[in-house]
N, C-alpha and C positions, 0 to 999 in steps of 0.2 A: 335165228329166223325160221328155219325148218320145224322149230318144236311149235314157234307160236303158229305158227301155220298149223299145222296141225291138231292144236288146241280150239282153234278158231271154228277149221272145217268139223271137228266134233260139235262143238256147239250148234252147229248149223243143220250139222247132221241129226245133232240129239232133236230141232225144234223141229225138225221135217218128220222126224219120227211120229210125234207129238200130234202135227197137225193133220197125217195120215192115218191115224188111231195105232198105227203099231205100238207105241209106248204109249203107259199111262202109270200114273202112281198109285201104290196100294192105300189107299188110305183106311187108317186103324178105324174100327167102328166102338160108338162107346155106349155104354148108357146115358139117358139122360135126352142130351141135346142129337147123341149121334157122334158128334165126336170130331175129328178131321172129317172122316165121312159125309156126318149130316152138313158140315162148311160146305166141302164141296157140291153136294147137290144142292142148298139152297143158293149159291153162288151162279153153279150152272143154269137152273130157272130163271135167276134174274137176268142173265146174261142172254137169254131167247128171249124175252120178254122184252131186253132195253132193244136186242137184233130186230124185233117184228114194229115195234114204234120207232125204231129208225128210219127203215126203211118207209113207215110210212110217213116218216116228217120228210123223208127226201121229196116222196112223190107227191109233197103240198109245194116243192121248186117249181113244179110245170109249170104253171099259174098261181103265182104266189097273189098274184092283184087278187085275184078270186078267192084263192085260199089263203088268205090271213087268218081268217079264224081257226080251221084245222089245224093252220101254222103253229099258230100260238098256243094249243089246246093239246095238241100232240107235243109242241115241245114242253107244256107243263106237266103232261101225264110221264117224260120222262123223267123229271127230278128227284120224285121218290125211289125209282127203282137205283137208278144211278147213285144216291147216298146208302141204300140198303146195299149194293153191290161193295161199293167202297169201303164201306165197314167189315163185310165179309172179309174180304179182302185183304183190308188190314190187319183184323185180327188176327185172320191164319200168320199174317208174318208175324204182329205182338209173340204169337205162340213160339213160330219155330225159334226165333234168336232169344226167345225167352229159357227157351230150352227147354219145352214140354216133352217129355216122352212119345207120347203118341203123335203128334205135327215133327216131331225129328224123324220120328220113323218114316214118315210120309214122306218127309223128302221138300224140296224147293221146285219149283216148277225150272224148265230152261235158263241158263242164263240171259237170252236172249229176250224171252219172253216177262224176265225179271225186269231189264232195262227197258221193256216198253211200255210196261206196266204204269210206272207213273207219270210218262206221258197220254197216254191215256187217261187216268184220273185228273191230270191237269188241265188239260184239255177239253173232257168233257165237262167239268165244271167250271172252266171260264165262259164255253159256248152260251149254257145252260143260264150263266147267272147274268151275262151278257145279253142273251134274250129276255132274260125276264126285264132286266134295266130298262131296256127298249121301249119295255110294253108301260112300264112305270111313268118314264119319261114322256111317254107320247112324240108323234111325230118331227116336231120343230126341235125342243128340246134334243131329240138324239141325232139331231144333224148340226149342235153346235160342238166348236173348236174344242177338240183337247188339246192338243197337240201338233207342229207341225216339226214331221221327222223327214232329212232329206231332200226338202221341198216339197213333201208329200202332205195335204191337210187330212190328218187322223179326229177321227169321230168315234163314235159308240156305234154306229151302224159299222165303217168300217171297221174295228175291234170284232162284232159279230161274224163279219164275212172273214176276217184272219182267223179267225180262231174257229170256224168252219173248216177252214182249208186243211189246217194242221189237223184238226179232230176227223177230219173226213180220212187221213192217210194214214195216220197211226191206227184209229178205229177199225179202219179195212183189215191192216196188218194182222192185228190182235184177234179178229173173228176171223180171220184165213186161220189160225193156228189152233185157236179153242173151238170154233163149232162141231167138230167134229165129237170133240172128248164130250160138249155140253148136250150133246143130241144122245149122246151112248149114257150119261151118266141119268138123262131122265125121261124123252121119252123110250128109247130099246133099254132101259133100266131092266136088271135085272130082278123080276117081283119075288121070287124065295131068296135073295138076299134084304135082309129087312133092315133099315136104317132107324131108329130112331128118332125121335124129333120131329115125325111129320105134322103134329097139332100145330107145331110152333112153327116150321116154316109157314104152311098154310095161312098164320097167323098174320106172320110176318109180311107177307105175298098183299093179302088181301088189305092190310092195312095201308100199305104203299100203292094198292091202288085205289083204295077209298081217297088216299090223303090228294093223289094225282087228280083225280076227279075234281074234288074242292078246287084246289088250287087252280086247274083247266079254267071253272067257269068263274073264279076271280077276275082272273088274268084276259079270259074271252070277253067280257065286261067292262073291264079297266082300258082296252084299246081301243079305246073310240077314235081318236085323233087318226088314225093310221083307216080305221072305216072310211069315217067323213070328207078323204082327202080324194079315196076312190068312187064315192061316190057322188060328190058335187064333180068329178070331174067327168063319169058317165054322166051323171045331168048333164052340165056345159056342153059335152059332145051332143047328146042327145037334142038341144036347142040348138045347137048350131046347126044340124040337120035339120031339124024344122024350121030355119029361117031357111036354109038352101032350096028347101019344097017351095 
C-alpha cells in the first residue's frame, strides 16, 4: 500500500510540475518537419487557438437566445482546429510506442495527463459533432425521443448539454496543466532555437482556419429553424405589447 501510494503522489507530483513549468520534455529537433519538436509546437498553437474559441463559445452562454449565431459559428470554427490537434496528438503517440528514436527520447507526457487525454478527445468530438447534428436537424427534430434512460427522456439537445458537462471538466483539467508549457513553447518561444517546419505548420494553421470559416457560414445558414423560433416569438411578445397599449 505504501509503495502505491507513493507511486501515485509522484504522479501527481510529476503533473504539478508540468503544469507549473518547472518540468518540461526535451524534445529532439529534426529536419524536415521538425521533428518531436515541430509536434510539439504545432500542437501547442493549436491548443491556444482551440483555448481562445472556447472561451469564446462559452461567452455566447450569456444570451444564447441572441447569440445562436456566434453559437453555432464559434463552435464550427472549432472543428478544424480540434481534428488537427487530435491528429497531432495521435501521431506523437503512433511514434512513441512505434518505437521512433527521437519521440522515445522525448519521453510520454504525465501519466496522468496520459489518461485524460482521451477523454478529452472524446469528448470534444461528441460535443462538436452533437452541435453540428443540432444545427442539421433543426429545432423540432432535435427535441425528438431517442431514448428514455431512468425515467429520464434523452434527446439530442440533451446529449449536447451532457457532453458539455463532461467536456467542460476534463477540458478545464487539461488546460490547467498544459497552458503553461503551450504559452512557453510559442508565444516566450525561444527565437535562436530554430524549429523546422514552420512553412508547414503555418500551412496547416491557416488551412483549419479557412476550412472553420466555410463550415461557420454553412452551419450559420443551415440554422434557421432555431432563428425563426426566436424570432416569431419576439414578434408574438412584441404584439402582445401592442394590444396591451
Amino acid at each position: 500500500m505504501a509503495s502505491s501510494d507513493l507511486l501515485r503522489n509522484q504522479h501527481v507530483a510529476e503533473s504539478v510540475s508540468v503544469a507549473l513549468g518547472r518540468a518540461h520534455r526535451d524534445d529532439p529537433v529534426l529536419a524536415g518537419t521538425g521533428g518531436p519538436a515541430g509536434n510539439a509546437v504545432l500542437t501547442a498553437w493549436t491548443g491556444l487557438v482551440l483555448a481562445v474559441l472556447g472561451v469564446a463559445e462559452l461567452l455566447t452562454l450569456i444570451d444564447l437566445g441572441t447569440l445562436i449565431s456566434w453559437h453555432v459559428a464559434v463552435g464550427a470554427l472549432l472543428v478544424p482546429p480540434a481534428l488537427v490537434k487530435t491528429v497531432s496528438t495521435g501521431w506523437r503517440i503512433v511514434r512513441y510506442y512505434g518505437g521512433s528514436p527521437a519521440y522515445a527520447e522525448a519521453g510520454p507526457p504525465p501519466l496522468l495527463l496520459r489518461l485524460l487525454g482521451p477523454l478529452v478527445v472524446v469528448s470534444t468530438v461528441a460535443l462538436l459533432a452533437s452541435g453540428v447534428v443540432l444545427v442539421v436537424l433543426g429545432q423540432d427534430d432535435s427535441r425528438g425521443e431517442l431514448v428514455t434512460a431512468l425515467g429520464l427522456r434523452v434527446d439530442w439537445i440533451t446529449v449536447h448539454q451532457a457532453t458539455f458537462a463532461v467536456w467542460a471538466i476534463v477540458t478545464g483539467l487539461h488546460l490547467l496543466f498544459r497552458i503553461v508549457a503551450a504559452v512557453r513553447l510559442t508565444v516566450l518561444a525561444d527565437r535562436r532555437r530554430r524549429v523546422p517546419g514552420l512553412l508547414g505548420r503555418v500551412a496547416v494553421l491557416t488551412v483549419a482556419v479557412v476550412t472553420g470559416v466555410a463550415l461557420a457560414v454553412v452551419l450559420v445558414r443551415a440554422d434557421g429553424s432555431w432563428h425563426r423560433e426566436r424570432f416569431h416569438g419576439d414578434q408574438a411578445t412584441g404584439s402582445s405589447r401592442g394590444a396591451l397599449r
